[in-house]
MARTI-633140 format. One record per residue (C-alpha): residue number from 1; chain; residue in one letter; x, y, z. Coordinates in pm, 1 decimal. Layout:
MARTI-633140
  pos  unit  code        xx        yy        zz
  NUM     A     A         X         Y         Z
...
***
This chain:
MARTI-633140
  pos  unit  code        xx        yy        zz
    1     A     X  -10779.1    8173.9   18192.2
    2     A     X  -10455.2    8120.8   17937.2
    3     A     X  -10391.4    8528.5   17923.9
    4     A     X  -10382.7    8570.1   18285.3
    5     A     X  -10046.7    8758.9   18287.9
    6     A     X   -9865.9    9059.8   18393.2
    7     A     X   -9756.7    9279.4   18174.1
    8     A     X   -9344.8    9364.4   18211.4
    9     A     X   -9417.9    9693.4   18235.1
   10     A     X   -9644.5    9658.1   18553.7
   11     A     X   -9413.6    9353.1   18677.9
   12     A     X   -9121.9    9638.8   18727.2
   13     A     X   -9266.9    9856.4   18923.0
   14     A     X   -9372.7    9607.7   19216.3
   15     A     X   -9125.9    9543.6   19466.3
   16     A     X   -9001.8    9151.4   19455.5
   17     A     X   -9109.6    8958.6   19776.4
   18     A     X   -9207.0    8631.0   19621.6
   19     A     X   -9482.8    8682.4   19451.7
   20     A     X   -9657.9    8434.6   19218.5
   21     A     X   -9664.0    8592.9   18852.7
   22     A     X   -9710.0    8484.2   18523.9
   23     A     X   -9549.1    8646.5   18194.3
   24     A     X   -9584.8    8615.1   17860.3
   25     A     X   -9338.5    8780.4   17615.3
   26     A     X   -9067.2    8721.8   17344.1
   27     A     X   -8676.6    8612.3   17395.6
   28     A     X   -8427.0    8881.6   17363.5
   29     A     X   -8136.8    8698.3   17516.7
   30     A     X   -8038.0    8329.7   17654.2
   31     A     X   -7683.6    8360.9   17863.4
   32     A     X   -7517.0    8056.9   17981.6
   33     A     X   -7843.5    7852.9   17926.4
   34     A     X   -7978.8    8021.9   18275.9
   35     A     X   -8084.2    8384.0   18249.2
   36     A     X   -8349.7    8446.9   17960.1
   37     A     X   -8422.9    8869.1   17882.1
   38     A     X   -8795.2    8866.2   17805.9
   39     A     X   -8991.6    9137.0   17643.9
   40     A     X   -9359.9    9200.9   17629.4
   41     A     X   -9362.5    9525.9   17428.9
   42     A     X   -9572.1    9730.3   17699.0
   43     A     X   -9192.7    9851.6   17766.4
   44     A     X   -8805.7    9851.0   17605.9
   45     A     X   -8701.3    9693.4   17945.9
   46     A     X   -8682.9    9341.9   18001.8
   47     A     X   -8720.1    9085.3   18333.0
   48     A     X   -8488.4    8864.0   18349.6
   49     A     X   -8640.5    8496.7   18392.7
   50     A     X   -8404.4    8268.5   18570.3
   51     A     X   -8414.3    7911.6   18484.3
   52     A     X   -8209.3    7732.5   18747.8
   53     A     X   -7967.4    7502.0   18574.6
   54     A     X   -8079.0    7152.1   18634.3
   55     A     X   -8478.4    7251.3   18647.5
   56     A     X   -8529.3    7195.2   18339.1
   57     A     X   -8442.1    6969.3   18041.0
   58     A     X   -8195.1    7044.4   17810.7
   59     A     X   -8479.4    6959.4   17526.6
   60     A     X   -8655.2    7279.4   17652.9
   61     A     X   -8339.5    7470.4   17694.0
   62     A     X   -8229.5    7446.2   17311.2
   63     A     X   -8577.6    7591.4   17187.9
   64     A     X   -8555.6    7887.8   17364.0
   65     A     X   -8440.8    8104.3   17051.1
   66     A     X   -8402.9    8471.6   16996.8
   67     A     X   -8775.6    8552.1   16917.0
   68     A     X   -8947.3    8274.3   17061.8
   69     A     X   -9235.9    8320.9   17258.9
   70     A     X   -9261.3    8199.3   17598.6
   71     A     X   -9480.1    8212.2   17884.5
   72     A     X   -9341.2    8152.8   18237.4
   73     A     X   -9503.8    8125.6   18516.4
   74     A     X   -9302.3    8196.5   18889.5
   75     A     X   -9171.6    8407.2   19155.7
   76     A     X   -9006.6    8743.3   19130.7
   77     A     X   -8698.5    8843.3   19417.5
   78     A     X   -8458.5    9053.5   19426.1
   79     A     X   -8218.0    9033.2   19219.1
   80     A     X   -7842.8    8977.9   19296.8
   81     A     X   -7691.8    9096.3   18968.6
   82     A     X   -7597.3    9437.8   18835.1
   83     A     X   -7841.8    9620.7   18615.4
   84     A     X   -8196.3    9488.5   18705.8
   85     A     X   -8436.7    9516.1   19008.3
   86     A     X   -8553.1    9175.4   19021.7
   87     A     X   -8541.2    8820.6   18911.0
   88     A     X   -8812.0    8601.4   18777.7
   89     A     X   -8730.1    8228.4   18873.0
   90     A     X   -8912.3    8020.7   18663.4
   91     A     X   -9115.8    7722.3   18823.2
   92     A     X   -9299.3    7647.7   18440.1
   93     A     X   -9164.8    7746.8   18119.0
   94     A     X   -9371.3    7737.2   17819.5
   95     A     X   -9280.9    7793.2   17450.9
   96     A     X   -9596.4    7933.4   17229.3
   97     A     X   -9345.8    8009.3   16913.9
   98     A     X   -9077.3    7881.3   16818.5
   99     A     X   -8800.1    8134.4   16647.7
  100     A     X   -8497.2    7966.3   16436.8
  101     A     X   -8272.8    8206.9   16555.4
  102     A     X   -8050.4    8158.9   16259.3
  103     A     X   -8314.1    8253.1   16015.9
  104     A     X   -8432.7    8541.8   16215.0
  105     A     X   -8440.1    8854.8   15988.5
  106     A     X   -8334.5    9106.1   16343.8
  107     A     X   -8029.2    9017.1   16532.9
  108     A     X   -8024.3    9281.8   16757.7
  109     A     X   -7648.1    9215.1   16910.5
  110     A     X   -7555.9    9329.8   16503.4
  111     A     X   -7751.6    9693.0   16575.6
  112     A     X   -7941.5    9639.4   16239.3
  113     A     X   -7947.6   10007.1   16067.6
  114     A     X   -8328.2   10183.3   16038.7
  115     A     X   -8270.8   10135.0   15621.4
  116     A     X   -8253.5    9787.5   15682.2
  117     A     X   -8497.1    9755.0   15935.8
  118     A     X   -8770.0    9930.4   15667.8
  119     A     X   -8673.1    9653.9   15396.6
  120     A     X   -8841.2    9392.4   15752.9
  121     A     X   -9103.8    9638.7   15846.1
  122     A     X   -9302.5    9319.3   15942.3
  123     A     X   -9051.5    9292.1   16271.4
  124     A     X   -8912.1    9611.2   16325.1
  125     A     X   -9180.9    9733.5   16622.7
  126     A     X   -8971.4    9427.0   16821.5
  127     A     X   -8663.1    9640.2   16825.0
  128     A     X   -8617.6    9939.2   17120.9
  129     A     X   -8610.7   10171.2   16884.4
  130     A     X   -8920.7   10125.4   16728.9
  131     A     X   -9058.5    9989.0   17038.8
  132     A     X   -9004.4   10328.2   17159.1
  133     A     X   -9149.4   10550.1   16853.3
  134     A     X   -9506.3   10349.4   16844.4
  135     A     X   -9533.6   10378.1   17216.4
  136     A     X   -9484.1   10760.2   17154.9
  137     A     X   -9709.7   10772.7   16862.7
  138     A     X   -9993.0   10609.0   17000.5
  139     A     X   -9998.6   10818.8   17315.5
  140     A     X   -9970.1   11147.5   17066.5
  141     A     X  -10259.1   10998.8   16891.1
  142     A     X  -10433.1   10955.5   17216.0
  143     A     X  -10373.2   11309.6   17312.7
  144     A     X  -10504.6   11428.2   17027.9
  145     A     X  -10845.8   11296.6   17095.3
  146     A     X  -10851.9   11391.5   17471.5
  147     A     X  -10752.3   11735.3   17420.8
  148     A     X  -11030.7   11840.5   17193.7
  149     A     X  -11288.5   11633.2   17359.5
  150     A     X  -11179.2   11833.6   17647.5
  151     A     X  -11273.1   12162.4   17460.5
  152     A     X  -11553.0   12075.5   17367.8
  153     A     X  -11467.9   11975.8   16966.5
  154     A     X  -11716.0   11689.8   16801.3
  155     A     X  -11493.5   11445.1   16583.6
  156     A     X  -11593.4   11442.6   16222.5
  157     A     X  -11536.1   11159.0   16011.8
  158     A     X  -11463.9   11308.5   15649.8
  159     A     X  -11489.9   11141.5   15326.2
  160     A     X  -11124.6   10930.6   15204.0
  161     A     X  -11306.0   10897.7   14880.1
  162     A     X  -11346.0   11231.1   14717.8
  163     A     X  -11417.9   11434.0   14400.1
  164     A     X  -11300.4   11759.2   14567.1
  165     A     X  -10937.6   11881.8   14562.7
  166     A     X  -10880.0   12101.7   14863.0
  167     A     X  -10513.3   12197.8   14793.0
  168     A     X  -10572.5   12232.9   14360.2
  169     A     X  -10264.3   12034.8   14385.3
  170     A     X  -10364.1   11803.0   14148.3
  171     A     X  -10141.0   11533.9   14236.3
  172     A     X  -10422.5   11254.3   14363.9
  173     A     X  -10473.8   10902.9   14373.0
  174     A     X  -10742.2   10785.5   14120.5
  175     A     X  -11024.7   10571.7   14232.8
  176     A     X  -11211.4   10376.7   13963.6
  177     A     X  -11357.5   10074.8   13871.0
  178     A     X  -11321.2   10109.4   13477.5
  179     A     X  -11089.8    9909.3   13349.3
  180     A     X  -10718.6   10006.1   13280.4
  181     A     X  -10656.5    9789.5   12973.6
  182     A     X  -10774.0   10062.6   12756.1
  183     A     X  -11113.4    9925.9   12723.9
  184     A     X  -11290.8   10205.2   12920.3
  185     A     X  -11599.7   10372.0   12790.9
  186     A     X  -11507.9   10707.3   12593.2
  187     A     X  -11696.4   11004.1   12578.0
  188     A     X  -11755.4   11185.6   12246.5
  189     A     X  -11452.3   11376.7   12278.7
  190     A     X  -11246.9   11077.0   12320.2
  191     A     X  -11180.1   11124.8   12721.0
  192     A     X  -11263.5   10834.4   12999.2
  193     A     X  -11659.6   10897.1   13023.0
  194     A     X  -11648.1   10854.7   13434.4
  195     A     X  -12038.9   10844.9   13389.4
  196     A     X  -12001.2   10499.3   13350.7
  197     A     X  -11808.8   10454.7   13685.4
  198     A     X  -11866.1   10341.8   14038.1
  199     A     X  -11987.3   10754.7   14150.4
  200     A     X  -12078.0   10860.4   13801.2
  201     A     X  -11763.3   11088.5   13812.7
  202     A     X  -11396.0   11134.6   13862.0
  203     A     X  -11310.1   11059.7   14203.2
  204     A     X  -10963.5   11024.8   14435.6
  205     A     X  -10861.4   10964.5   14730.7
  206     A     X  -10809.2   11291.6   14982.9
  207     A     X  -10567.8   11512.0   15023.5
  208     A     X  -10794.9   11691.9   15305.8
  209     A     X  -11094.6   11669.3   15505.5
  210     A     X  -11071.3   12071.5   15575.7
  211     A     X  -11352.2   12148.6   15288.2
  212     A     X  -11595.1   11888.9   15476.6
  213     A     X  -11474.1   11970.5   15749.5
  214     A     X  -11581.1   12341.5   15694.6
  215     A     X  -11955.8   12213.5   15660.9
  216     A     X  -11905.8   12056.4   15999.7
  217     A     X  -11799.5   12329.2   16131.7
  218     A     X  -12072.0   12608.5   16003.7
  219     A     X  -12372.0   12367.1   16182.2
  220     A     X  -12154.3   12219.7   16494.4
  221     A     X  -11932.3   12504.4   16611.4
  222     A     X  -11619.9   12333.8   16661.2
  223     A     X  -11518.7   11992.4   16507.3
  224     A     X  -11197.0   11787.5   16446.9
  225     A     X  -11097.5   11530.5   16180.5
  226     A     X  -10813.7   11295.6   16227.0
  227     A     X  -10776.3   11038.5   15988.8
  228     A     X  -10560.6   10931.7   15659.0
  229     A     X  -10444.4   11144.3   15323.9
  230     A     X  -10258.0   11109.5   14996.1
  231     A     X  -10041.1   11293.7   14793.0
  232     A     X   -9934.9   11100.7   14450.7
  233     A     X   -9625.9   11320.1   14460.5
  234     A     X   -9310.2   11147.0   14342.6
  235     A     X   -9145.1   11305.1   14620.0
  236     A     X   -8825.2   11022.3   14734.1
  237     A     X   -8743.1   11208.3   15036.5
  238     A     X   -8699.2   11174.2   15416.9
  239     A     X   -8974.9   11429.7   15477.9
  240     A     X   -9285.5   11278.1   15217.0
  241     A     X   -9529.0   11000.9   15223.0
  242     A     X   -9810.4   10918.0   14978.6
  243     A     X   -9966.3   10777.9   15268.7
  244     A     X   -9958.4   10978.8   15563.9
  245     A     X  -10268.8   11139.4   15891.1
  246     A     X  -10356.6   11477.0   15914.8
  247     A     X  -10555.9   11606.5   16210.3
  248     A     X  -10756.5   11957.4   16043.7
  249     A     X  -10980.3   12123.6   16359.1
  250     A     X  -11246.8   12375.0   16165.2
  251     A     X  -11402.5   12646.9   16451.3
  252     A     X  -11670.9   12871.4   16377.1
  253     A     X  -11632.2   13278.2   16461.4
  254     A     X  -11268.4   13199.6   16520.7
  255     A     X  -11055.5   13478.5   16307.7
  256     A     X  -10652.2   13398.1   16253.6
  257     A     X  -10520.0   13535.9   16607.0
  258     A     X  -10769.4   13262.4   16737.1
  259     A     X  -10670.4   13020.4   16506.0
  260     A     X  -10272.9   13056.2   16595.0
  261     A     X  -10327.2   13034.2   16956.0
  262     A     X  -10515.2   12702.1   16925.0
  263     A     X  -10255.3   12555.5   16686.6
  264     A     X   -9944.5   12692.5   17019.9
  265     A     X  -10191.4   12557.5   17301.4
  266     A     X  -10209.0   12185.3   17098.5
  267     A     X   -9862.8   12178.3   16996.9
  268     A     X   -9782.3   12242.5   17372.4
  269     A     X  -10040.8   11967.3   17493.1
  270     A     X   -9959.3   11714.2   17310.6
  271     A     X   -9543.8   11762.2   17387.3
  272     A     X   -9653.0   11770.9   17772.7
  273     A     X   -9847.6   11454.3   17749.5
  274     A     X   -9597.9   11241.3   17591.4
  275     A     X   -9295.7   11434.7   17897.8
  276     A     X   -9551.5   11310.4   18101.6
  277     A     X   -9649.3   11006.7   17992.3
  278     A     X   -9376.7   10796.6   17798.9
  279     A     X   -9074.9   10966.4   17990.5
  280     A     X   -8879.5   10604.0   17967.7
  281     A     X   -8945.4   10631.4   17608.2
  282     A     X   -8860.2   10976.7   17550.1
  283     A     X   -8540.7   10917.4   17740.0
  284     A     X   -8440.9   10597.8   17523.3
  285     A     X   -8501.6   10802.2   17169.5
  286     A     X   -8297.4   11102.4   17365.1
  287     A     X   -7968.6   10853.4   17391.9
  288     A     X   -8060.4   10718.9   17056.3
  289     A     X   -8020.9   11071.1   16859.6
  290     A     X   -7727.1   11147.4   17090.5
  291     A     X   -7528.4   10843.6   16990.4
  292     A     X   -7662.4   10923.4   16638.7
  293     A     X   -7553.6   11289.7   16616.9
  294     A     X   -7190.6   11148.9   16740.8
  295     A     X   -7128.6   11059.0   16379.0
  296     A     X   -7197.0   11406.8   16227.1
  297     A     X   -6960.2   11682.0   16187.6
  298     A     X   -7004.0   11971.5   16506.7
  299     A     X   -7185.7   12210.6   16289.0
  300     A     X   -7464.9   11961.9   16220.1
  301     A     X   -7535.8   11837.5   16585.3
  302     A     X   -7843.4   11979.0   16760.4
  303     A     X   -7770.4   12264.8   16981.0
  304     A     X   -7976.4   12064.3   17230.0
  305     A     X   -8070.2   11727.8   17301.3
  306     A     X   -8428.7   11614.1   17237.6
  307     A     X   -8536.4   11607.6   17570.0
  308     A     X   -8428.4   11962.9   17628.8
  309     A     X   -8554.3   12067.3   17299.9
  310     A     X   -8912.5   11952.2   17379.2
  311     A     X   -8905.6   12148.1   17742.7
  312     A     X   -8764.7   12448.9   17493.7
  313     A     X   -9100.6   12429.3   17299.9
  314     A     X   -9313.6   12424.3   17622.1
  315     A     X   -9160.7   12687.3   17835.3
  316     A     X   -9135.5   12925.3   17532.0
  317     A     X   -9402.7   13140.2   17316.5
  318     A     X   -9373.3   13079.8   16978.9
  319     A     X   -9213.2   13408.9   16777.0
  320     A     X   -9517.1   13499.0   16571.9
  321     A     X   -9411.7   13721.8   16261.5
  322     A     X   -9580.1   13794.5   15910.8
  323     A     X   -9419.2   13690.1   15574.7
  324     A     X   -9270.0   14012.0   15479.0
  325     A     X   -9077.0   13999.9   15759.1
  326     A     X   -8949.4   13649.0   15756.4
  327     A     X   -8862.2   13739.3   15396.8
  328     A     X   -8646.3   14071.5   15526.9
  329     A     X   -8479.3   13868.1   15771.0
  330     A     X   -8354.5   13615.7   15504.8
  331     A     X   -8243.5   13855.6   15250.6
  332     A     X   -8073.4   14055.9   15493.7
  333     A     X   -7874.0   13711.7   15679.3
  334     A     X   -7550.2   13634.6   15597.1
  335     A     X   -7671.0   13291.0   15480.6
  336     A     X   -7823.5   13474.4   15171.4
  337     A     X   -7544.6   13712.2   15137.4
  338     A     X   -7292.4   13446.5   15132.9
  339     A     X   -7548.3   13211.1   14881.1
  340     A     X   -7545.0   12922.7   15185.3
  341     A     X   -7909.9   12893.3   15054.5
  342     A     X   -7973.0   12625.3   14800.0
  343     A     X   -8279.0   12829.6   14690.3
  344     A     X   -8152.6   13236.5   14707.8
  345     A     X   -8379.7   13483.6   14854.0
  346     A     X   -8533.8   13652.9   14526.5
  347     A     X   -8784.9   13903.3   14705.1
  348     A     X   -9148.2   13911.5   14800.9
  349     A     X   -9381.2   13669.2   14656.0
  350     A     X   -9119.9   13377.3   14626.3
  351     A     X   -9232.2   13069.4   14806.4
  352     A     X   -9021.3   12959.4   15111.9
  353     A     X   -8854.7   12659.6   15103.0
  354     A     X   -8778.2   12410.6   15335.2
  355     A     X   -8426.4   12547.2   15421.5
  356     A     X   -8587.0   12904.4   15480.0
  357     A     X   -8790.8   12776.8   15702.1
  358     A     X   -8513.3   12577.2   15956.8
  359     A     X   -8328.4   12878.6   15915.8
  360     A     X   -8561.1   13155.4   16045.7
  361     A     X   -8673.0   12828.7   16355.9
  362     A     X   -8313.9   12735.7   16404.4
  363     A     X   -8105.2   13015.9   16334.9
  364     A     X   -8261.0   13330.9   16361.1
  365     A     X   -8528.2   13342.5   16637.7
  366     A     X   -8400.1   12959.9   16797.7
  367     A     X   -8774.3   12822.3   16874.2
  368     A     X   -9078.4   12751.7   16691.6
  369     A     X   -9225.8   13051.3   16459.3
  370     A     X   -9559.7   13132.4   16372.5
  371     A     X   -9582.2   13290.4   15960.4
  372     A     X   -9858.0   13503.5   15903.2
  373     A     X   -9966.0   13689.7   15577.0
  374     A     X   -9843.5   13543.1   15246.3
  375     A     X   -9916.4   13668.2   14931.4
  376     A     X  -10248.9   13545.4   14795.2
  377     A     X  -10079.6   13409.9   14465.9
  378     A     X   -9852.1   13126.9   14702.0
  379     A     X  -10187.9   13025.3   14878.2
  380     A     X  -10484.5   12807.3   14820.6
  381     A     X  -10802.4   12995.1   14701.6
  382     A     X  -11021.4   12915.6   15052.5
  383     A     X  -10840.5   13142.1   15272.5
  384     A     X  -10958.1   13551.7   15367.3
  385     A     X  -10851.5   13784.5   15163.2
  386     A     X  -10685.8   14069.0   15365.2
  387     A     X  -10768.5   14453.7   15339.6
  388     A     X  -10442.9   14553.2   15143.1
  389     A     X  -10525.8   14308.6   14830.6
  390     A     X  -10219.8   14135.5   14796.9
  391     A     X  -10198.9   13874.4   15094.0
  392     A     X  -10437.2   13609.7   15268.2
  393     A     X  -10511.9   13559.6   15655.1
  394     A     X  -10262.2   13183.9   15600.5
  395     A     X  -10098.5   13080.0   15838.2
  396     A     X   -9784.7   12825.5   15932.3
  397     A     X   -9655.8   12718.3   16236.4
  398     A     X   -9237.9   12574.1   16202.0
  399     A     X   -9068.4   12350.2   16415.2
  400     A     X   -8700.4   12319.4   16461.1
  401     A     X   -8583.9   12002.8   16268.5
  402     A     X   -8876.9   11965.0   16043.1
  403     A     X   -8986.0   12285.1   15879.3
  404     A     X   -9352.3   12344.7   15860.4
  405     A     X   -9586.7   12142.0   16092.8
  406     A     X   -9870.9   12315.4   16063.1
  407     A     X  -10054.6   12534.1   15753.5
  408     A     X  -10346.8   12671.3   15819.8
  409     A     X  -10625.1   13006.0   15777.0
  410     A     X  -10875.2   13215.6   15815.6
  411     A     X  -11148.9   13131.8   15555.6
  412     A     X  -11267.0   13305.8   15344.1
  413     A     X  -11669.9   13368.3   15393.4
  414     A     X  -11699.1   13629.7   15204.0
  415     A     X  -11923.3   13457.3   14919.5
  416     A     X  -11831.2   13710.0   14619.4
  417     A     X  -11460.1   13741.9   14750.3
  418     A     X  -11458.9   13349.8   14745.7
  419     A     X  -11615.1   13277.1   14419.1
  420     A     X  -11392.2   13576.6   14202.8
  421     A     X  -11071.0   13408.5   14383.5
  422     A     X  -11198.5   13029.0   14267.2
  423     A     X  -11236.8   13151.9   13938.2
  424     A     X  -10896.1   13311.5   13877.7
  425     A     X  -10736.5   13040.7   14013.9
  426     A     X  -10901.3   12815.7   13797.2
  427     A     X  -11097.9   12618.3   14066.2
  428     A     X  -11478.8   12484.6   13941.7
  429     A     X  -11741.3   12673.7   14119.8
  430     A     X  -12013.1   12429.0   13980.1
  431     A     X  -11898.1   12194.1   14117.8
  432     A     X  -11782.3   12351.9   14461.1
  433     A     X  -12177.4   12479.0   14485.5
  434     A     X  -12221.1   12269.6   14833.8
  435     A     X  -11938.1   12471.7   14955.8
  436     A     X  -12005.8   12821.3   14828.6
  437     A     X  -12427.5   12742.8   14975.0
  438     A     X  -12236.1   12786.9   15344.1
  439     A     X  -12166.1   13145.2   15267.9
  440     A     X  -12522.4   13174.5   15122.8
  441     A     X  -12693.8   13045.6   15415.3
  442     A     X  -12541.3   13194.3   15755.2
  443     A     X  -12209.6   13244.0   15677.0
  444     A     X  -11959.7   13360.5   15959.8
  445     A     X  -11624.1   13423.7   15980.1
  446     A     X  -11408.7   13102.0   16085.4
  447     A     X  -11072.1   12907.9   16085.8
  448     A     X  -10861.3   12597.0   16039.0
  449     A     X  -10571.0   12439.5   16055.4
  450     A     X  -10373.5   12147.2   15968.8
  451     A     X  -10129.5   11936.9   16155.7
  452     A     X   -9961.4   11657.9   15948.7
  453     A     X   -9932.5   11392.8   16263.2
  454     A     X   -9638.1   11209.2   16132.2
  455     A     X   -9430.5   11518.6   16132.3
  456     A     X   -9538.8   11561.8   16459.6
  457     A     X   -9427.7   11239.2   16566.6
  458     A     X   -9080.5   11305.1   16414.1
  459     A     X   -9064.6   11587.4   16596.7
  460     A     X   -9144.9   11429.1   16908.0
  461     A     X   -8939.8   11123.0   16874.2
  462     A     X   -8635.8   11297.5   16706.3
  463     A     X   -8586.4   11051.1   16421.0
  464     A     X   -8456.0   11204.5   16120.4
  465     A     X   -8665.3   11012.9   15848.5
  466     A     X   -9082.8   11015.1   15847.0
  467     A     X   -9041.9   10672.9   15722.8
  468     A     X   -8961.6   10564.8   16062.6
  469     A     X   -9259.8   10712.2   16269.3
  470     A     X   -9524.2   10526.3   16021.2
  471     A     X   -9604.8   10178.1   16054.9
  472     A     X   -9585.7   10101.4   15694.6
  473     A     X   -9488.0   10374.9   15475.4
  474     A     X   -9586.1   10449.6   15134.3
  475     A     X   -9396.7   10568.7   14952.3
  476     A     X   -9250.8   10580.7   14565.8
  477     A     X   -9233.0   10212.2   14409.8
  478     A     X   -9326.6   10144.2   14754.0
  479     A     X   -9577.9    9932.6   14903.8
  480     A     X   -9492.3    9620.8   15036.0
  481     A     X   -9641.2    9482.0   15361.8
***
């Protein structure tokens, strides 16, 4: 068999004592035209293959290139120099790929910058860095799916193509077949007649899977959705994607309280997985920021590193306050008074902001906070109504670093509360009817949240820019690869 190897990940933790092994990987380094760093990507660490001058022919020797692929086959010892357990002498060297080293977009000795690594997206996963981040996102995205099959949840795949707007943010990808050249059927008004499209209506891609997910929810009990949403926002910052996963759990009979403590108890599992599960990673992305952070003035480092940060998170209780109170804290801080705030405090109602949020998680209370409460006019028509009139059972959970990682509610199932709120807020109940029929038949109370993933993996991994913790970002005039 050709892919009979050992991964380098496995291949360091055995002790050496001759063993036979063969290893497949991609050149880091060639020193002295003897000692060869190989990489596999199951780790950031290397092995270093020895290929004992005069064993092979200097033919071989020249091809092996930063970023060619080998595979070697020999026996691992003990290793004599500083830095590494073992040593890998090489009885067979093989090249699969070769790499002109010259032309190679990476060289890593020149500590390419993440801007320019996101211009060679196609190669940046064979840098540490990255290395380290997909390692740590896939085991996130791994936890997420163990932790509610553990409870119980059923996975529900929602629709990506939609005619819905959850949000009523109205900034959506179109999907159509018409053509764009202006040749389009017209209706007698003069509009796009979508009758004569692929659905027979107007249709985009999703923003959520909670309104679906809601129907799910009201049969099953408990269900989960994890998968892909847009946002045609031409947002050009370090914290927006057009592209980006949201996991949304719906749970029947489950009132706000309920809904907070499952959004704390999944924050804190999937933080301990990855501690315990990608500590080598974790560790690597620690030193990273560190060095980062160097470069900043003081009063911009993190207080703590990320390492401590994430065992802040997990041996602390998130400070759980309502809106009116975050918004009497802010008024009253000396950030306000002084007008530090890019956006001032102007009283109850005003939506917070991005800075308001770091503030009250990094500056006030020093952990994650739970936001309960808003006023109903801030939030999205879908969520319960509370007894005084003026606010709705919404929810948001913020993280130190990022702002808001969660946003979530109570629903509203009260069928004539739900419908009167729809229509002042200007959302069609016609065509909502499949929605409004679960408060008709059986309704109950229940909640949801969602947790944008890649924010999640920021948080995680520390890096500064969600560009970095997606594969492939989309983004603005964006969407190569």
């Amino acid at each position: 068999m050709f892919n009979k190897r050992t991964k380098i990940k496995d291949l360091l933790q055995l002790e050496p004592a001759s063993q036979e092994v063969v290893v497949m990987g991609w050149v880091r380094s060639f020193r002295n035209n003897q000692f060869i760093a190989l990489n596999d990507g199951s780790t950031n660490d290397t092995v270093q293959v020895v290929a004992t001058l005069g064993s092979f022919n200097d033919d071989l020797l020249k091809r092996i290139t930063t970023s060619a692929s080998l595979k070697v086959t020999g026996k691992i010892i003990p290793s004599l120099g500083k830095g590494q357990k073992m040593d890998l002498v090489a009885d067979t060297i093989e090249i699969l790929g070769h790499s002109d080293a010259e032309k190679y977009p990476i060289q890593l000795r020149n500590k390419p910058t993440l801007e320019y690594l996101r211009e060679v997206a196609h190669f940046r996963f064979r840098t540490n860095t990255f290395g380290a981040v997909f390692r740590v996102r896939h085991a996130l995205a791994f936890a997420v799916h163990k932790f509610f099959n553990d409870k119980g949840f059923v996975y529900l795949h929602t629709p990506i193509i939609t005619a819905s707007d959850a949000e009523g943010a109205g900034e959506m990808f179109r999907v159509t077949t018409l053509p764009v050249d202006g040749t389009a059927p017209k209706d007698v008004d003069g509009q796009i007649d979508f009758k004569e499209d692929f659905f027979g209506r107007s249709t985009n891609l999703t923003v959520s899977g909670q309104l679906e997910g809601e129907l799910g929810a009201t049969a099953l009990g408990e269900i989960y959705t994890f998968g892909p949403t847009f946002r045609a926002e031409n947002s050009n910052t370090a914290r927006h994607l057009a592209e980006f996963w949201m996991i949304e759990p719906e749970v029947a009979f489950n009132d706000l309280e309920d809904n907070a403590n499952l959004a704390e108890e999944f924050i804190h599992y999937l933080i301990q997985y990855v501690m315990d599960n990608n500590r080598n990673d974790l560790e690597f992305l620690a030193q990273r920021l560190a060095d980062e952070e160097k470069q900043l003035p003081q009063d911009k480092r993190s207080e703590l590193g990320l390492i401590e940060k994430l065992e802040f998170v997990l041996n602390n209780k998130f400070e759980r306050l309502t809106y009116t109170e975050a918004i009497d804290i802010l008024a009253n801080s000396n950030h306000n008074k002084k007008k530090k705030f890019q956006f001032p405090i102007t009283g109850w109602g005003m939506d917070l902001q991005s800075e308001h949020e770091r503030y009250l998680v990094e500056k006030h209370f020093k952990k994650p906070v739970i936001l309960t409460d808003y006023p109903k006019e801030i939030k999205s028509f879908y969520m319960r109504l509370n007894d005084d009139g003026k606010t709705v059972a919404a929810m948001d959970i913020l993280a130190p670093g990022i702002g808001e990682i969660v946003g979530g509610s109570q629903r509203e199932e009260r069928l004539d509360v739900l419908t009167e709120r729809m229509q002042q807020m200007g959302v069609p109940v016609d065509e909502l009817w499949w929605y409004l029929d679960t408060r008709r038949f059986g309704t109950v109370p229940h909640a949801g949240f969602g947790l944008g993933f890649e924010r999640m993996v920021q948080f995680v991994t520390g890096m500064t820019n969600i560009r970095d913790v997606i594969p492939f970002p989309r983004t603005p005039k964006s969407a190569e690869f």
